[in-house]
N, C-alpha and C positions, 0 to 999 in steps of 0.2 A: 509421586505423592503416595505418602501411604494409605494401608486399604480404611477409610473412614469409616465403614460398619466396624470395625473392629475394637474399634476406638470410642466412638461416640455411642450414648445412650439414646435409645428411642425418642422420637419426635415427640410420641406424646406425653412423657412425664419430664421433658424440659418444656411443652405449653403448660401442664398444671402447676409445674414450680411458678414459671414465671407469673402464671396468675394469682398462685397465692403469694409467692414474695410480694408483689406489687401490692396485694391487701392484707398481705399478715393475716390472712384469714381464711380457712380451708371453706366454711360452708359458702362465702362473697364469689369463693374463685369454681366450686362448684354450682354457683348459679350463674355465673357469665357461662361458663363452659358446657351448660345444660349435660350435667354428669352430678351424679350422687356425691353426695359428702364422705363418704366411706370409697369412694374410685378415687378421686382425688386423695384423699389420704394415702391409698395404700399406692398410688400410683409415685408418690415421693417417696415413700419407704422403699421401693424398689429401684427408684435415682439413688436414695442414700444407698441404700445395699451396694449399688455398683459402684458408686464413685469412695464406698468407704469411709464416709464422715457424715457428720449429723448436719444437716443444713437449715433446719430448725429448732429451737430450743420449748421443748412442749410445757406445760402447765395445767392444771385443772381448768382454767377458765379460758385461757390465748394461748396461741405460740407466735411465737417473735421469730426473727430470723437468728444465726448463729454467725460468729462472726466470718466464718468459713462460706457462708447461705451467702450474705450479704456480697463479701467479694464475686460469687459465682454469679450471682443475678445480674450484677455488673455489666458481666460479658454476657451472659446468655440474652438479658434483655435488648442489649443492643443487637447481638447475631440476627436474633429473630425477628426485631423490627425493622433490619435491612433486606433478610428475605421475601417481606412482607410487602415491601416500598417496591423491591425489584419483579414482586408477581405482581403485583399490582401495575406496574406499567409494559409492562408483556400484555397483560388484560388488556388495556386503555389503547395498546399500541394498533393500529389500523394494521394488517396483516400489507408487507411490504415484498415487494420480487426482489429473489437477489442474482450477483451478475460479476463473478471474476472475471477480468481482461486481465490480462499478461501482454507484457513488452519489453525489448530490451529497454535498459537505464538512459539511451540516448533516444529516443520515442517518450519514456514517461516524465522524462525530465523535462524536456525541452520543448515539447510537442502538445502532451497532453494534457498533463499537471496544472498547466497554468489554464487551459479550457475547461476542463472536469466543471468548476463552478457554473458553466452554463448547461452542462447536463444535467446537472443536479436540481439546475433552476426548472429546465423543461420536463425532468422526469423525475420528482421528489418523490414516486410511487417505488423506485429502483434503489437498493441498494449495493454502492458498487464496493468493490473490495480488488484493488489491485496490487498485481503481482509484478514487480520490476527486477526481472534479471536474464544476463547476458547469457544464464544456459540455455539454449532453446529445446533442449528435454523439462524444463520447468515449464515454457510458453505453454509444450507440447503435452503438461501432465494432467491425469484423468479430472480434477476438479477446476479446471479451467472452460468459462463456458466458450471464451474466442481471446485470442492473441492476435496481436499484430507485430509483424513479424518479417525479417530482414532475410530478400533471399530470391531465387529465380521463380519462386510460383509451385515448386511442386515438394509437397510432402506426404509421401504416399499413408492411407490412409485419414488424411485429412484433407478438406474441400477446400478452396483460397477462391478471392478474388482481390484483385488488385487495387491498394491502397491509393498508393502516387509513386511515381517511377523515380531512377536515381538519376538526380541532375547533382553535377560537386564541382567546386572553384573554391580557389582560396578566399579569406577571410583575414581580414586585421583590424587592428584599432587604428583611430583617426591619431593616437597619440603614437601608436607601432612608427606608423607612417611622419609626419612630422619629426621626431626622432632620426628614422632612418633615411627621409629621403623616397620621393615617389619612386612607385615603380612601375618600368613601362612596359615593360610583357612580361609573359610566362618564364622565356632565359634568363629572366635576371634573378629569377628566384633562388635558384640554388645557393647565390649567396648570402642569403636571408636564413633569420635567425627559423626553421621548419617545425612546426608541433607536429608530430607524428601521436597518432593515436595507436596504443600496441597494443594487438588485439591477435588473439590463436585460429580466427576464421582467418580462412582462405581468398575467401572472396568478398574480404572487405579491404578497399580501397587505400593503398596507402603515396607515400610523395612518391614513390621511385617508380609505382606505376602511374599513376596521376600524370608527372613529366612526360614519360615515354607516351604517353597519346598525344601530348602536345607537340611532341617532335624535340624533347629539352631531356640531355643524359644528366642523371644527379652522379655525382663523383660518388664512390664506394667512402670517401671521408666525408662528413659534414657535422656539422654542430647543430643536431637535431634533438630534439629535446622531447624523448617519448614520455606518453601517458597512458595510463590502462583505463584507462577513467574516460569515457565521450566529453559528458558534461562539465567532466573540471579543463579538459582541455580546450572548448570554447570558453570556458572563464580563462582562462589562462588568455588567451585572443582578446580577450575584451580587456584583459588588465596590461597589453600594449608584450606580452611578451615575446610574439614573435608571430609568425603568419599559420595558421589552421587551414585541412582542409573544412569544406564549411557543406553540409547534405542538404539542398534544396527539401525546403520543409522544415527541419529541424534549427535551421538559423534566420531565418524567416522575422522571427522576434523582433532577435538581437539588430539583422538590417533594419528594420521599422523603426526600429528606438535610434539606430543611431550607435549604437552600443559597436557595433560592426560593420565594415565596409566592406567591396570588395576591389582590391586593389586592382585589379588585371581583369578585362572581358573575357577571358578564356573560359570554356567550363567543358566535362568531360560525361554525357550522359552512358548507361550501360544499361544491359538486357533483366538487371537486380532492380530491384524496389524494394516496400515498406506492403506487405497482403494481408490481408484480414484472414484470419483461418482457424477454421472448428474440424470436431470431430466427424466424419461420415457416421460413426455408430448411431448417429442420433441428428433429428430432426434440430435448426439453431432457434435456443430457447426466444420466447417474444423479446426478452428482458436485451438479448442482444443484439437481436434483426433490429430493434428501437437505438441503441449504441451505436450500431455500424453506421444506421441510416443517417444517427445526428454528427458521428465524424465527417460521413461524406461531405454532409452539408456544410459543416464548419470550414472543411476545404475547397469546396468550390467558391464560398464568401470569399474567402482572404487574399487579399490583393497583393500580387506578386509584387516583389521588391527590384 
């Protein structure tokens, strides 16, 4: 944006325009404005000076606006009385805390998003501002008050504690399945239509390791269907297109509704989870020890599927 002083004339001979546009009347707009008839005067002559055109048309007895005056009040009237609305409710507004969380896209999507409305309900004193992405130098960036955050527990310089651990099993639709025909263990997967989620971390989970804890080789060929995307890849599962791995927690929803089942009792926990983690430079603000404490909650309520 360009530099505004540069551009724009003083605040206060666009208030005494606007005062006297509004009464066509320099001594009316000098008495609102508890200013002399001659400040106000000369306080428009130095608007016209700058902006270069007469914005009143004077006379021995009145001055009127000019038809240059009248277009400008237009705008200026309006600018001003929206400044005016928006201090005015800065004033009125009760002084509120505020509280970045950061998460990857498969936490805020699926996890949080749909919970937020009851933080909001128990802590309307908080305002939250959330951050969703897959770099964890974002989670981990200086205006974030805590993230929650995918990973063994340790990021030096920052303090964690443990969200809920990784439990994962596949996942499909009840329509997947009807289509395809049940299925009755983990071996028969490989020849199922695979959602792989493609992702550049190392130690996020994917089919070919998933199998191998099972005791199940995936062939180096298959007809797997990657996504870079968590959340479109359990919609994808929900819309019957083929079998997902599914992250205890984050598909939790979708089993409750129905949306998703779990075809096979297998499932493959590891030493990874979902931590809650802030900076060590600094004490965790109230705004978020109140966030953590009401996620914890929210997870110890919810009845496993």
């Amino acid at each position: 944006m360009q530099n505004l002083r540069s551009t724009l004339p003083p605040m206060g001979p666009l208030i005494a325009f606007e005062a006297a546009a509004r009464h066509e009347n320099f001594t009316r707009a000098a008495e609102e404005l508890n200013l002399s008839q001659a400040a106000v005067s000369q306080q428009i002559r130095n608007l016209e000076r700058a902006l270069g055109t007469a914005l009143f048309l004077r006379t021995h007895r009145k001055v009127r606006l000019s038809p240059e005056g009248r277009r400008f009040q237009h705008t200026i009237a309006a600018a001003l009385r929206q400044i005016a609305v928006a201090a005015a409710e800065l004033r009125a507004r009760p002084a509120r805390a505020s509280l970045t969380v950061a998460a990857d896209q498969s936490i805020a999507a699926l996890w949080l998003l749909p919970r937020l409305p009851r933080f909001h309900a128990r802590h309307g004193d908080i305002a939250v501002r959330l951050v969703a992405s897959d770099e964890e130098r974002d989670s981990l960036a200086a205006g974030v008050d805590i993230a929650i955050i995918h990973g063994a527990g340790a990021w030096p310089g920052f303090a964690s504690t443990l969200f809920f651990g990784e439990s994962i099993f596949p996942v499909c639709s009840q329509d997947y399945l009807a289509r395809r025909g049940p299925i009755g263990a983990a071996a028969e997967l490989p020849s199922h239509a695979l959602l792989e989620f493609e992702d550049a971390r190392w130690d996020w989970m994917n089919w070919r390791n998933w199998l191998s804890n099972t005791g199940v080789d995936l062939p180096a060929q298959t007809g797997t269907f990657r996504i870079n995307s968590y959340p479109l890849l359990i919609e994808a599962a929900k819309n019957g297109q083929g079998v997902a791995l599914g992250w205890d927690r984050l598909v939790d929803d979708a089993i409750a509704s129905g949306a998703l089942v779990r075809p096979v009792a297998e499932s493959v926990e590891t030493d990874a989870g979902y931590h809650f983690v802030w900076s060590e430079a600094r004490a965790l603000p109230d705004a978020a020890s109140a966030f953590r404490d009401w996620a914890a909650a929210e997870l110890s309520a919810a009845p496993q599927p």
